[in-house]
C-alpha positions in Angstrom: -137.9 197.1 48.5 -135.0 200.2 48.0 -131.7 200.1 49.2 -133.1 203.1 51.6 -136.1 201.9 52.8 -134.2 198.4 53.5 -132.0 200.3 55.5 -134.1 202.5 57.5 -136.2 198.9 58.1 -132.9 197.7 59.8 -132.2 201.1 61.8 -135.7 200.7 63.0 -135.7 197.2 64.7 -131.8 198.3 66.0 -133.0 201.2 67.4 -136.0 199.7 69.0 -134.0 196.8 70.2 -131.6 199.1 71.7 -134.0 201.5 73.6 -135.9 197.7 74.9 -131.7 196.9 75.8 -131.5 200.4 77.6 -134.6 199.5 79.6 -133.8 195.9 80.6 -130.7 197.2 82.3 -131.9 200.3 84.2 -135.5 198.3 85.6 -134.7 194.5 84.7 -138.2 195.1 82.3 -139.5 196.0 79.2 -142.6 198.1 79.6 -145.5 197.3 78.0 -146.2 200.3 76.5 -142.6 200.4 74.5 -143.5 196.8 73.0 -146.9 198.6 71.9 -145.2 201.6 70.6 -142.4 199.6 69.4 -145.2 197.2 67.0 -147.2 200.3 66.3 -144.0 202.0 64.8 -143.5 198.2 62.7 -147.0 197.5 61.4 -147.0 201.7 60.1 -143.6 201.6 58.9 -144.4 198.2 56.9 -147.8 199.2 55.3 -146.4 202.9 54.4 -143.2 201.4 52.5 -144.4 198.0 51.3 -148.2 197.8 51.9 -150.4 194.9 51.7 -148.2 192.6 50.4 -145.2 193.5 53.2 -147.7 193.4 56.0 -148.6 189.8 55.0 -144.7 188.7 54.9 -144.6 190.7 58.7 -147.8 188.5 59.8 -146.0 185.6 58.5 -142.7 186.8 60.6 -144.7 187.2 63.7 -146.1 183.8 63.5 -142.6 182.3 63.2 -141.3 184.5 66.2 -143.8 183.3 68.1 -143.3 179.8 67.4 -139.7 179.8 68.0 -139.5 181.9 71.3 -142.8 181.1 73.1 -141.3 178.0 74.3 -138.4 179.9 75.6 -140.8 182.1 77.7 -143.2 179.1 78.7 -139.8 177.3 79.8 -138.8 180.7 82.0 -135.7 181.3 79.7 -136.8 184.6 79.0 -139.2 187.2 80.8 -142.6 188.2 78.8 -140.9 191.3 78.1 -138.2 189.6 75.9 -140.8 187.9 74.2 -143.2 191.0 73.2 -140.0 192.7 72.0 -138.8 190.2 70.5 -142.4 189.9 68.5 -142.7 193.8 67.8 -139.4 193.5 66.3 -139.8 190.4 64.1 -142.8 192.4 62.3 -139.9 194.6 60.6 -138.1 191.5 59.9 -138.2 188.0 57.0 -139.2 184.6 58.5 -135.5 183.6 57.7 -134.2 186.6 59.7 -136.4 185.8 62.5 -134.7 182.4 62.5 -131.0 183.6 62.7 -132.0 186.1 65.2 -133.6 183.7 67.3 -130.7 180.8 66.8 -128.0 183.8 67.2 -129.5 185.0 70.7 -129.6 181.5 71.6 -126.0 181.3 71.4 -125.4 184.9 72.7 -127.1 184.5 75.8 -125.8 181.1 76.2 -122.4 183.5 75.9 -124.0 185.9 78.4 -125.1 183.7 80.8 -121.3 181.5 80.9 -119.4 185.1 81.5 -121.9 186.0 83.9 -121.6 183.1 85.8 -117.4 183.4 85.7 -117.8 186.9 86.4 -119.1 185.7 89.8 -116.4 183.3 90.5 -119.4 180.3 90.4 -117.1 178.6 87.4 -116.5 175.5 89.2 -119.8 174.6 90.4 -121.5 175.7 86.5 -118.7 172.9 85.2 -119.5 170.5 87.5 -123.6 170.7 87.2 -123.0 170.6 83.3 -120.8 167.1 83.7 -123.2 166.2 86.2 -125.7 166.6 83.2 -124.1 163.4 81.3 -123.1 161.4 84.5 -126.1 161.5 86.0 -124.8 162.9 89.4 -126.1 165.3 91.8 -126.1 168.7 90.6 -124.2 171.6 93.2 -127.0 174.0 94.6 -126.4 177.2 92.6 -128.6 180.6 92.5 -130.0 180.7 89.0 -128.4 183.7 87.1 -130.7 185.9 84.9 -129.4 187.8 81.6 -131.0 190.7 80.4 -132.1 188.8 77.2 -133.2 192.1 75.4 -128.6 192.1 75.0 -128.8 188.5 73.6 -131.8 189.4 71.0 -129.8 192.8 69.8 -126.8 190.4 69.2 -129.1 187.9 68.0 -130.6 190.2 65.2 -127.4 192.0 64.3 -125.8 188.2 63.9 -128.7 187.7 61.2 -127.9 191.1 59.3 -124.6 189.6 58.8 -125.1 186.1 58.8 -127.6 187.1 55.8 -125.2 189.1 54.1 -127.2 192.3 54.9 -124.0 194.0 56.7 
């Protein structure tokens, strides 16, 4: 694959990360109909530039997306939205990138979620439930706090460009 075409692979998936980030914030979702649009775009973009062979390392991508993220969504880490994006987008992307990206959002929206929670002054009791973890003590009621994920992906994916040396 060309320098070019490489790139404008990568500007793709950022730019349809970024409109699913835009989305998540303003409505908390990510329509359906963007995730459709959004693998559409991938699955032409990937037979035009690469063909065949490209769509074949893009079906091997997917699967590895979906086994690394379903059980995020079947745990309720992330919304359904997060996890049709997240697919959609791993179509433009390498098994191995889909790896860093999913490890690197991991971490991010571990991030995420920790300044959230200190953001709303609930420090103390998040410390507490995570000693409680490995002392086996009762755990402080808390409200559950919920990221927009699509921020932790984008970060996630852009942590694999460089991670991989692609940036």
């Amino acid at each position: 694959m060309g320098l070019n075409i490489n790139i404008l692979q990568i500007a793709l998936a950022i730019g349809l990360l970024s409109f699913g980030v835009v989305g998540d914030l303003r409505s908390k979702k990510v329509p359906n109909q963007f995730v459709l649009i959004s693998a559409g775009t991938a699955i032409i973009f990937v037979l035009v530039t690469q063909g065949l062979p490209g769509l074949l390392v893009s079906v091997l991508s997917l699967m590895a997306g979906a086994i690394l993220i379903l059980p995020l969504y079947l745990m309720k880490a992330i919304g359904g939205g997060d996890l049709k994006l997240f697919l959609a987008v791993s179509l433009l992307m390498t098994w191995q990138g889909v790896l860093i990206s999913v490890f690197g959002a991991l971490v991010w929206g571990s991030l995420l979620g920790i300044f959230q929670v200190a953001l709303k002054g609930e420090i103390k009791a998040f410390l507490h439930n995570l000693l409680a973890l490995f002392q086996r003590v009762k755990l402080q009621e808390t409200k559950t706090h919920k990221i927009p994920f699509t921020v932790a992906l984008l970060l996630g994916y852009l942590t694999s460009l460089v991670w991989g040396g692609t940036l």
